[in-house]
Backbone as ProteinMPNN parsed JSONL, in Angstrom:
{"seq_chain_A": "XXXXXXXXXXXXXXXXXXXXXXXXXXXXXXXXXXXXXXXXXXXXXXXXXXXXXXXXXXXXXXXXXXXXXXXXXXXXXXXXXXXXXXXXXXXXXXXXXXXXXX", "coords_chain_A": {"N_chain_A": [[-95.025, 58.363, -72.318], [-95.235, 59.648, -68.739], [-94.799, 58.041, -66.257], [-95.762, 58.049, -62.452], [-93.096, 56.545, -59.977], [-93.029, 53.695, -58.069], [-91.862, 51.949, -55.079], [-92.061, 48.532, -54.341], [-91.573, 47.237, -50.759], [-89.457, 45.167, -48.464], [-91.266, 44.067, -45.946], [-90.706, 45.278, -42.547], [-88.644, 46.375, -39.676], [-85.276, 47.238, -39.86], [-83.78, 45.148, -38.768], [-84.965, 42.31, -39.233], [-84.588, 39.857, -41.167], [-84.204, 38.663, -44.55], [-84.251, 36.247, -47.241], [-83.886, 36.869, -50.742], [-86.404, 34.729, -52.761], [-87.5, 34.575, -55.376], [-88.989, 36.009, -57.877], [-92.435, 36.536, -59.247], [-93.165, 38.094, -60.835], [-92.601, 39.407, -63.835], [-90.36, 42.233, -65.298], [-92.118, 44.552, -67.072], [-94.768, 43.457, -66.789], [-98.48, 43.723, -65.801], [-99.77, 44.239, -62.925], [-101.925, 44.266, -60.069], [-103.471, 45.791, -57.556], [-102.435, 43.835, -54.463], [-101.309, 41.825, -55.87], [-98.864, 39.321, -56.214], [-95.417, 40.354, -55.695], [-93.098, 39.535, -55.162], [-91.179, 37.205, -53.512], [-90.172, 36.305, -50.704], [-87.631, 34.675, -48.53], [-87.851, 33.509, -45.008], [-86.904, 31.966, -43.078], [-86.709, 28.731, -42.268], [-88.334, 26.801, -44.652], [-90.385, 28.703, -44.545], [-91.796, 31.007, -46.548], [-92.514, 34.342, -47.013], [-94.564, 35.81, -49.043], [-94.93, 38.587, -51.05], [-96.422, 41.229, -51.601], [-97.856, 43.696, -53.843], [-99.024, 47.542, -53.196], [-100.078, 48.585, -54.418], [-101.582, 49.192, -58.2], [-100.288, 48.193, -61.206], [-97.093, 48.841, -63.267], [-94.39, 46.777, -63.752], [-91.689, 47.848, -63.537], [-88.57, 46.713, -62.738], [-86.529, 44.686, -60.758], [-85.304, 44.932, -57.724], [-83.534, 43.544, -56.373], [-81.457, 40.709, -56.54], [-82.232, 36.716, -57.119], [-81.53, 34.89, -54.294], [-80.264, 36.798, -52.522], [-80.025, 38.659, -49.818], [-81.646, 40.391, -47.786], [-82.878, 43.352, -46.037], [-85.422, 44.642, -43.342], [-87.299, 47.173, -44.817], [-85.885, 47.459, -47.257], [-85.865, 48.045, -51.007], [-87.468, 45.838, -52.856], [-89.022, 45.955, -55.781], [-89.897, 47.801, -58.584], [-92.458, 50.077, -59.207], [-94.309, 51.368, -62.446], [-96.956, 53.899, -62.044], [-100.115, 54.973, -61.858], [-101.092, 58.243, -61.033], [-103.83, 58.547, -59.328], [-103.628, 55.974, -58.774], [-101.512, 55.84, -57.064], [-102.138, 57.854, -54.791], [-104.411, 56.509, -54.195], [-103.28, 53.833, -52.93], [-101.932, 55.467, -51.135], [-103.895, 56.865, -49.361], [-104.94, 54.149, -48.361], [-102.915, 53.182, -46.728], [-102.864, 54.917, -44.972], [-105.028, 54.907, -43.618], [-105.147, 52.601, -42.713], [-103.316, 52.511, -41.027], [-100.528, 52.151, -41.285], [-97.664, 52.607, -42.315], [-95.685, 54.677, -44.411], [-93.385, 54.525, -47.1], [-90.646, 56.902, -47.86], [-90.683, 58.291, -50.736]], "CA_chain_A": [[-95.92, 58.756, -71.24], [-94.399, 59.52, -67.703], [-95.844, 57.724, -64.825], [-94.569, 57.748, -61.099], [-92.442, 55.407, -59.449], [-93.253, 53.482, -56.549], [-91.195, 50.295, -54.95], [-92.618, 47.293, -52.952], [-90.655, 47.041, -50.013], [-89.672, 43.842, -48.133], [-92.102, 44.457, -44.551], [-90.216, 45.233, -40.99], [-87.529, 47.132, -39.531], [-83.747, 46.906, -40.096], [-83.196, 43.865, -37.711], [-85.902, 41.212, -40.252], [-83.78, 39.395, -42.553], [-84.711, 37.498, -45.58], [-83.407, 36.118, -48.595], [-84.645, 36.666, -51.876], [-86.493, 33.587, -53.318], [-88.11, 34.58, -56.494], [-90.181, 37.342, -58.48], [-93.159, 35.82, -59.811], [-93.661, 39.038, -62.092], [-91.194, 39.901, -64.491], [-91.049, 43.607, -65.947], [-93.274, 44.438, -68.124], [-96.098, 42.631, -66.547], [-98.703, 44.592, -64.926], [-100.181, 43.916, -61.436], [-102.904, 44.56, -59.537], [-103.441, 45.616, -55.733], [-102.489, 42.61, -53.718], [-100.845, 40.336, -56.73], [-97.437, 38.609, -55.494], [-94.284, 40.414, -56.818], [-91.848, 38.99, -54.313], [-90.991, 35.637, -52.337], [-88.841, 35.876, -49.432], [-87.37, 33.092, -47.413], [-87.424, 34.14, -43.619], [-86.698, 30.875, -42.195], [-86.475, 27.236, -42.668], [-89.401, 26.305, -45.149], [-91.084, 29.765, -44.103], [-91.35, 31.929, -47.531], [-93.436, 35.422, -47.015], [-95.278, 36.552, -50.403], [-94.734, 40.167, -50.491], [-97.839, 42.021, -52.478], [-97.859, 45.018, -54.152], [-100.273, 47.949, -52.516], [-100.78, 49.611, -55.62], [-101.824, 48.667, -59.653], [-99.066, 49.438, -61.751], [-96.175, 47.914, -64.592], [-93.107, 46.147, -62.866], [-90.347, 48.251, -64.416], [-87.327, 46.881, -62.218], [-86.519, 44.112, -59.83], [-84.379, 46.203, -57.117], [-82.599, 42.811, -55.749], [-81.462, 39.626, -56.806], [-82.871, 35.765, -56.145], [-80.673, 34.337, -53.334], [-79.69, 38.012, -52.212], [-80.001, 38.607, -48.567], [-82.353, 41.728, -47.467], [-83.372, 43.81, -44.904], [-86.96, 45.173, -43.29], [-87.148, 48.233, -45.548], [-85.748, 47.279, -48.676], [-87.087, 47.687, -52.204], [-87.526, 44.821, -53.857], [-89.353, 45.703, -56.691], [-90.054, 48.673, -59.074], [-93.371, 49.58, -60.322], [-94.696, 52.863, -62.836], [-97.962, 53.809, -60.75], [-101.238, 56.07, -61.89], [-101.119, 59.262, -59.991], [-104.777, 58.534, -59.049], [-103.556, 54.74, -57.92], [-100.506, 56.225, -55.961], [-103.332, 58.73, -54.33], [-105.199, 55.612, -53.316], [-102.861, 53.844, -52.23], [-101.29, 55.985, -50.065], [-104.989, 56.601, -48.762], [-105.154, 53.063, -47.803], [-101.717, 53.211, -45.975], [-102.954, 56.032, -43.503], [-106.371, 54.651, -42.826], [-104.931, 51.353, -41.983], [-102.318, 53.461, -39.725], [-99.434, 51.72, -42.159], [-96.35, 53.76, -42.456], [-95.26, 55.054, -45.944], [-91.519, 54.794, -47.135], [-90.576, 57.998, -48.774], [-90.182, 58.518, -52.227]], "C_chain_A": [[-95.202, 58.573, -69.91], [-95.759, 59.086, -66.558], [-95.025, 57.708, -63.657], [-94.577, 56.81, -60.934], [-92.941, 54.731, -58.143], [-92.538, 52.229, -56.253], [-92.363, 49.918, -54.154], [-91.336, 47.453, -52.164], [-90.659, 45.605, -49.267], [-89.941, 44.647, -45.932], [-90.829, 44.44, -42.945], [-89.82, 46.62, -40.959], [-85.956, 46.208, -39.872], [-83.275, 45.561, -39.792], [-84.16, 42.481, -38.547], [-84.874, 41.275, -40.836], [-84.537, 38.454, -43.674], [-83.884, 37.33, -46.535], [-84.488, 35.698, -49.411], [-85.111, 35.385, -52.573], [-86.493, 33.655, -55.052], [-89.123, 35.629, -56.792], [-91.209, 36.939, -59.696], [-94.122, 37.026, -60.927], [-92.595, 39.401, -62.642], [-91.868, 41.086, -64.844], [-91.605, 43.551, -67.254], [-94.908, 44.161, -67.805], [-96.707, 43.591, -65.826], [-99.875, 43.763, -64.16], [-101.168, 45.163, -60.996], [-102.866, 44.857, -57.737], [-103.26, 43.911, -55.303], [-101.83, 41.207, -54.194], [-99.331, 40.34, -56.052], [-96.498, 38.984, -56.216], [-93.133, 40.024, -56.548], [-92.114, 38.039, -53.649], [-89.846, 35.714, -51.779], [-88.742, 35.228, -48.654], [-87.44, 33.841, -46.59], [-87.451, 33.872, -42.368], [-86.672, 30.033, -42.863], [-88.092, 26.714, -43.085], [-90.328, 27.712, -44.793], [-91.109, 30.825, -45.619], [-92.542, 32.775, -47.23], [-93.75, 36.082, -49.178], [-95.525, 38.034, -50.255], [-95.753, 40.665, -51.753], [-97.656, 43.315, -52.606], [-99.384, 46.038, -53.595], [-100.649, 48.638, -53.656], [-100.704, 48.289, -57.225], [-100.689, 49.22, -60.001], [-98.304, 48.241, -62.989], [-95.451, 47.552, -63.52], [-92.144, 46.532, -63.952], [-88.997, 47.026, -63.844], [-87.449, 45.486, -60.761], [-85.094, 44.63, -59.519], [-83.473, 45.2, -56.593], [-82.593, 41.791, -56.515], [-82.235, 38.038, -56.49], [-81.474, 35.159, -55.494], [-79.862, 35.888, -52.575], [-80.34, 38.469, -50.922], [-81.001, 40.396, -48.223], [-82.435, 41.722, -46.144], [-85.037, 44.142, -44.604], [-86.37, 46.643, -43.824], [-86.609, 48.619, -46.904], [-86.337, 47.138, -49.824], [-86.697, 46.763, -52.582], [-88.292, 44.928, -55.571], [-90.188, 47.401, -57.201], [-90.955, 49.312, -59.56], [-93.597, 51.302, -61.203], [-96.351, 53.002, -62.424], [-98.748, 55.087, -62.2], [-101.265, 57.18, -61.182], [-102.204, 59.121, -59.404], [-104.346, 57.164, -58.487], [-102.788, 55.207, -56.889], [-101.516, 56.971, -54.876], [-103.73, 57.462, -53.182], [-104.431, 54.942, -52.653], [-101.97, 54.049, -50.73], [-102.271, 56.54, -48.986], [-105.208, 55.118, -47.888], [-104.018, 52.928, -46.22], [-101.787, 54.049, -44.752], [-104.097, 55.844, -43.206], [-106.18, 53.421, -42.396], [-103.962, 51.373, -40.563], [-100.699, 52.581, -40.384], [-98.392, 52.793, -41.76], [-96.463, 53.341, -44.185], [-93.523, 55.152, -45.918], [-91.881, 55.924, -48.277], [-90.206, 57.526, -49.901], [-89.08, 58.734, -52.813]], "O_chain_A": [[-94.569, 57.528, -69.758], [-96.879, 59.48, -66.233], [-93.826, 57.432, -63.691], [-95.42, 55.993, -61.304], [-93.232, 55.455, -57.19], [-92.559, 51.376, -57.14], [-93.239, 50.553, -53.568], [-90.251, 47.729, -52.676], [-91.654, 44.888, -49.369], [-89.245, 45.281, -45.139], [-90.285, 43.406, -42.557], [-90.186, 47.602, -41.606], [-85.707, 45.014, -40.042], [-82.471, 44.947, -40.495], [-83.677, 41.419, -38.153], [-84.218, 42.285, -41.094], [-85.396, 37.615, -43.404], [-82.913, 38.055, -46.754], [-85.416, 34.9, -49.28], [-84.16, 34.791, -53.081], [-85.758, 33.024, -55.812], [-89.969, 36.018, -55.987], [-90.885, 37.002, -60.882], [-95.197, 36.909, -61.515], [-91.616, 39.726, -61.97], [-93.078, 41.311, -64.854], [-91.545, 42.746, -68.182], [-95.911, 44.546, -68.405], [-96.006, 44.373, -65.185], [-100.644, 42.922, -64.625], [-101.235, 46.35, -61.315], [-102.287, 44.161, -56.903], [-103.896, 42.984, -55.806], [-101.723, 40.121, -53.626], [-98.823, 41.301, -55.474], [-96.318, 38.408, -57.289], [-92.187, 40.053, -57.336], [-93.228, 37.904, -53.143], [-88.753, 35.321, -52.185], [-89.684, 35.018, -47.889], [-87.186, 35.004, -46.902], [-87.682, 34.449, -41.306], [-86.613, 30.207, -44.08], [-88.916, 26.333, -42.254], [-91.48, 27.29, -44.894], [-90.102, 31.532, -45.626], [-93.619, 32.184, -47.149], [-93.079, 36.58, -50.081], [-96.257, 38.539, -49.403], [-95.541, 40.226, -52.883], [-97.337, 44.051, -51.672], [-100.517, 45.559, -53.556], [-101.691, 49.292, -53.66], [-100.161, 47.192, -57.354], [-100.118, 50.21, -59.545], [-98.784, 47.195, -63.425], [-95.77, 47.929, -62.392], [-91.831, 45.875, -64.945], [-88.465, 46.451, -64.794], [-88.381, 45.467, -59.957], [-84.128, 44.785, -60.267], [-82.416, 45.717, -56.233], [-83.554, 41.671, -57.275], [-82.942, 38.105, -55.485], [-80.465, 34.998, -56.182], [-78.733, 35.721, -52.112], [-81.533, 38.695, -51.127], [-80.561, 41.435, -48.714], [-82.25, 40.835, -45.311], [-85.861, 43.937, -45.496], [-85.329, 47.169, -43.431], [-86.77, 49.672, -47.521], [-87.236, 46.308, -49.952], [-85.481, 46.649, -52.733], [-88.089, 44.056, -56.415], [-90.884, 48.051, -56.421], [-90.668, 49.454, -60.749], [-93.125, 52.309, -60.677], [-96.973, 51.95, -62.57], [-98.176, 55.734, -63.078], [-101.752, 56.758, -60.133], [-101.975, 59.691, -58.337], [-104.82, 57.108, -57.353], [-103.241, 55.064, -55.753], [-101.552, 56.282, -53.856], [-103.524, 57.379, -51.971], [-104.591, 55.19, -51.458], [-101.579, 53.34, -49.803], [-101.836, 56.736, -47.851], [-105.662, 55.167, -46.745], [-104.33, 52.664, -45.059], [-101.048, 53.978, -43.77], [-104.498, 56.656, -42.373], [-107.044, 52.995, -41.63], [-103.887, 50.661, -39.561], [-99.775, 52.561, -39.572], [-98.517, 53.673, -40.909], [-96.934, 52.427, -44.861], [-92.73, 55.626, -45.104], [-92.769, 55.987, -49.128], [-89.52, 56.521, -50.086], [-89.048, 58.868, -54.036]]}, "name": "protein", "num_of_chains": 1, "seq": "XXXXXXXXXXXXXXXXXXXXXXXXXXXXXXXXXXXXXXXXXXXXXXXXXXXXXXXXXXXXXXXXXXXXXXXXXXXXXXXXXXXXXXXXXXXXXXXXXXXXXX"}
């Protein structure tokens, strides 16, 4: 069964740094709007919980833990519902979000 792709990204622009802590979903597992698929350091004792905006599987973790990112980077892989992708990307333009392309 083919489902689309969608990443999590780690939140900013170019100039945010973080480093990867930990991915508290391995693939396989499937997630819900809002569950935690990333932990990035992005300071001293500061770790951001990065949430997925859509339901979906976690095919793919796109970085390593201790691996240095940017704002705009995927971190994490998921296979999406065409009817979740829909919504989410509904949510993303009524909140005035930006969308990273596909």
């Amino acid at each position: 069964r083919w489902s689309p792709s969608h990443c999590v990204y780690f939140p900013g622009d170019s100039e945010v740094l973080g480093k990867v802590k930990a991915f508290p979903q391995k693939p396989g597992a499937d997630v819900q709007v809002g569950d935690i698929v990333a932990e990035v350091e992005t300071g001293p004792s500061r770790v951001l919980d990065v949430a997925t905006p859509h339901a979906g599987e976690v095919v793919a973790h796109m970085r390593k833990p201790g691996e240095v990112v940017r704002g705009g980077d995927a971190l994490v892989e998921l296979h999406v519902s065409l009817a979740d992708m829909a919504a989410g990307w509904w949510r993303a333009v009524t909140a005035g979000g930006e969308r990273k392309p596909q």
